[in-house]
C-alpha positions, 0 to 999 in steps of 0.5 A: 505521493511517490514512493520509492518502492513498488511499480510504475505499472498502473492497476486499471480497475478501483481505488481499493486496498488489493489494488494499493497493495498491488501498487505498491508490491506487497499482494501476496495472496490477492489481486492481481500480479501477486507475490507468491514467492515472497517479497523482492527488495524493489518492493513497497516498506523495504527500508525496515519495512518503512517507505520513502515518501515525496508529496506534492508539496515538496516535503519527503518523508520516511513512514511505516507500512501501517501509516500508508496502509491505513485509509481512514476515509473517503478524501482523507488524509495520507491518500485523499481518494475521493471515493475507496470502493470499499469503504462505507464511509470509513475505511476498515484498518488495514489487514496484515499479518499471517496468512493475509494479502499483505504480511510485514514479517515476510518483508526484506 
């Protein structure tokens, strides 16, 4: 996948949800390189707080934050991470809203 948003600057580390979130510039409170004064418009979901997205196939598409966010498991579908670090084996609905690493109404 490739977004249109978020750096190119890769986070060495885990495959884990502060480190997608990194990734795709909306940590506010966690991980490293955070966004403690609020988003910029480069960052990650700042089209209606929704992402432009290409896949390996060729086809793009226009998806939400919380179809992103959401990991449902190890090697599934949007990410196909083979083994999240913190996911045993399913992946726990992504966190979001006041007060949390990731929050959409502070979006652009």
């Amino acid at each position: 996948m490739i977004m249109d948003g978020g750096d190119i600057a890769a986070v060495w580390g885990t495959d884990n949800y502060t480190n997608l979130l990194e990734e795709l510039d909306v940590n506010l409170t966690c991980g490293s390189n955070r966004w403690t004064g609020g988003y910029s418009k480069e960052a990650g979901f700042r089209h209606m707080k929704r992402a432009n997205v290409a896949f390996a196939d060729g086809h793009a598409k226009n998806l939400s934050w919380r179809e992103i966010l959401t990991r449902n498991a190890d090697g599934a579908v949007p990410w196909n991470i083979p083994n999240w670090s913190d996911c045993s084996p399913n992946c726990a609905p992504p966190e979001a809203g006041p007060g949390k690493c990731f929050d959409p109404d502070k979006l652009p």
